[in-house]
C-alpha positions as CSV (number, residue, x, y, z in Angstrom):
1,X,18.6,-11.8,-0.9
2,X,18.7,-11.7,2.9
3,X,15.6,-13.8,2.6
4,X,17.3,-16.5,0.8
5,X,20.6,-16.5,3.0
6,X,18.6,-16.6,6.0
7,X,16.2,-19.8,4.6
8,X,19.6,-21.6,3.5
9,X,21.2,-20.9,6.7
10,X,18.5,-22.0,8.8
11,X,18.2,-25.2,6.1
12,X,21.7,-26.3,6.9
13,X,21.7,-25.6,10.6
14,X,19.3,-28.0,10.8
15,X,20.7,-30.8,8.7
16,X,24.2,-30.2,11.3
17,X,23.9,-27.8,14.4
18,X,27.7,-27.3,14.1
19,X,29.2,-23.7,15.4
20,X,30.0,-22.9,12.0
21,X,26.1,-23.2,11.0
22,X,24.9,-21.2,14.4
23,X,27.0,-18.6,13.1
24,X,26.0,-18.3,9.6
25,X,22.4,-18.4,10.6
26,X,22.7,-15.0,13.3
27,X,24.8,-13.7,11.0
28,X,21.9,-14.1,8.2
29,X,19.3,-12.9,10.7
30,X,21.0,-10.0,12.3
31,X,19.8,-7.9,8.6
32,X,16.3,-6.5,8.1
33,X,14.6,-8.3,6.1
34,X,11.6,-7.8,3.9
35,X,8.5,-8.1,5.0
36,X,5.7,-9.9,3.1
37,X,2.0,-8.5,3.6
38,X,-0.9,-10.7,2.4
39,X,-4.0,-8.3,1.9
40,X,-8.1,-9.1,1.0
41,X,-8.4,-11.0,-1.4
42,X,-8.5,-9.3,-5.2
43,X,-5.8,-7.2,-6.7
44,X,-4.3,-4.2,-4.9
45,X,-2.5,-1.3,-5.6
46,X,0.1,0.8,-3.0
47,X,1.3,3.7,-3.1
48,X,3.7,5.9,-0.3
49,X,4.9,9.3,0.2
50,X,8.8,9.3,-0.7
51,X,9.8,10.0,3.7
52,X,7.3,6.9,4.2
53,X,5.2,8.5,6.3
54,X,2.2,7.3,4.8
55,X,1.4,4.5,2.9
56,X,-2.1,3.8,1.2
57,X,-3.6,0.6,-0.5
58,X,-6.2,0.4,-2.7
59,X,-7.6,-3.0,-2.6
60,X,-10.1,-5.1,-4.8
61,X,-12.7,-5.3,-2.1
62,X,-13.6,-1.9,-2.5
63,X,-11.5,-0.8,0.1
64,X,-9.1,2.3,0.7
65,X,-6.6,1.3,3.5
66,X,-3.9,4.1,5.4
67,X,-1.1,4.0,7.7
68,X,0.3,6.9,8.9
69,X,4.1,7.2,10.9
70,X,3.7,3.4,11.4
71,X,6.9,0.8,11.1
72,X,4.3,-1.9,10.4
73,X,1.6,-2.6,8.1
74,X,-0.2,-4.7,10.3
75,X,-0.4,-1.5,12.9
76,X,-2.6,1.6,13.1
77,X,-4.4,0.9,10.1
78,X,-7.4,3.4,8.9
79,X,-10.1,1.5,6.2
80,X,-12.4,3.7,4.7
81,X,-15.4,1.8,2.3
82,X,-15.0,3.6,-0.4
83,X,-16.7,1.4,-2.8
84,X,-19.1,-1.4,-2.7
85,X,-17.2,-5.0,-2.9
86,X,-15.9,-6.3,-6.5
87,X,-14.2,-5.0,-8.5
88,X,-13.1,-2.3,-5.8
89,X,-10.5,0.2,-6.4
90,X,-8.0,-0.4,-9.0
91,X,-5.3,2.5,-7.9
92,X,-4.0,4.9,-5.5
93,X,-1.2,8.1,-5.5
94,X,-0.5,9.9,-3.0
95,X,0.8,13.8,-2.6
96,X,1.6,15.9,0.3
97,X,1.2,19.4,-0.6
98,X,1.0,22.3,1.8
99,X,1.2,20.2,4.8
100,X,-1.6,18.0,3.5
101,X,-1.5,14.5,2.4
102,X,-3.9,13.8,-0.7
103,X,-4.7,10.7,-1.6
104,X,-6.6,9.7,-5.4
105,X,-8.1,6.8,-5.8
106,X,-10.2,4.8,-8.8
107,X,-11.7,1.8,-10.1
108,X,-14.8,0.7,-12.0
109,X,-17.1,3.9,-12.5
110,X,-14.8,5.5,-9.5
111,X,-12.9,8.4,-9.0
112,X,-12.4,10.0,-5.5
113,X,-9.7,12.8,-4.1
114,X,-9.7,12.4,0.0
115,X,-7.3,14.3,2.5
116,X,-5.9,11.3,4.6
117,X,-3.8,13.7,6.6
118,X,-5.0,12.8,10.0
119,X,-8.1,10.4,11.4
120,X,-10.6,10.1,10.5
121,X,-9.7,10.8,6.7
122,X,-12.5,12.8,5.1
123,X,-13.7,12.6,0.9
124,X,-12.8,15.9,-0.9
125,X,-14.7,14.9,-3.5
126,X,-15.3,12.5,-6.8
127,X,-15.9,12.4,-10.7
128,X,-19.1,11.5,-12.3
129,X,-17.4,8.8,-14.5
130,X,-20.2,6.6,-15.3
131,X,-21.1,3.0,-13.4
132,X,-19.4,1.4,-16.1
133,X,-16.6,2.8,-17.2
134,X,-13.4,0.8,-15.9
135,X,-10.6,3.9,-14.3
136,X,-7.5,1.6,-14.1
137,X,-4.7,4.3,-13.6
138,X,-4.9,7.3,-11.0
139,X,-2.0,10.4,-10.4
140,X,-2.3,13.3,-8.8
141,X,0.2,16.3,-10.2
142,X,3.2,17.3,-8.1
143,X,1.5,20.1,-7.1
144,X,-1.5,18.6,-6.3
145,X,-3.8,20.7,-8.3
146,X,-4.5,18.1,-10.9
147,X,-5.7,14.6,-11.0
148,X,-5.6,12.6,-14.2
149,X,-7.4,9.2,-14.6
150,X,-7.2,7.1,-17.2
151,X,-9.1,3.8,-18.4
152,X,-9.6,1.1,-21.2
């Protein structure tokens, strides 16, 4: 809602500058407010460890994007190609475990592990899934030790 109160407040402080509408409109401002991130074009999937120091996107265009101890997306980002263009990656999880930070992703005939702990983040290694075969949903265990895929 800070959003909203901040639009409306702006909205009337423009129809009458008064003191009463500066105020509401710092007062509407002084909050953080969300942030909205427009990526490559396609659908994409994000995922972030629970401190939020990492966050990874997996992105239609084939893409596997990672931000590490950064306050904004638009910052310090590392793209690996992970596949070749449409229909790119379909999902991401991430895990740290044992001072690593694992990252899973998948899409059409794809399913990599990769250690995105520090730059430049390095493939672990991948599933023979066929070319085909469409890998929608992605999780590694809590431990780390497993990764589970799952398709149509």
């Amino acid at each position: 809602m800070p959003n909203l109160a901040a639009q409306l407040s702006l909205a009337a402080y423009r129809m009458a500058p008064t003191r009463e509408g500066t105020s509401a409109l710092i007062d509407a401002t002084a909050v953080n407010a969300p942030e909205r991130w427009l990526g490559p074009d396609g659908a994409s999937r994000l995922a972030a460890l629970d401190d939020g120091s990492v966050v990874a996107r997996a992105a239609g265009d084939g893409r596997l994007s990672v931000w590490r101890d950064s306050d904004r997306l638009d910052e310090d980002r590392e793209d690996l190609a992970v596949v070749d263009g449409p229909p790119g990656l379909s999902d991401v999880d991430l895990r740290a475990v044992d001072g690593r930070v694992l990252a899973a992703v998948a899409g059409r005939g794809h399913v990599s592990l990769w250690d995105v702990t520090d730059r430049p983040a390095r493939r672990l290694g991948g599933l023979d899934v066929g070319a085909g075969t469409p890998v929608n949903a992605v999780v590694l265990s809590p431990d780390g030790r497993q990764l589970l895929a799952g398709g149509r």
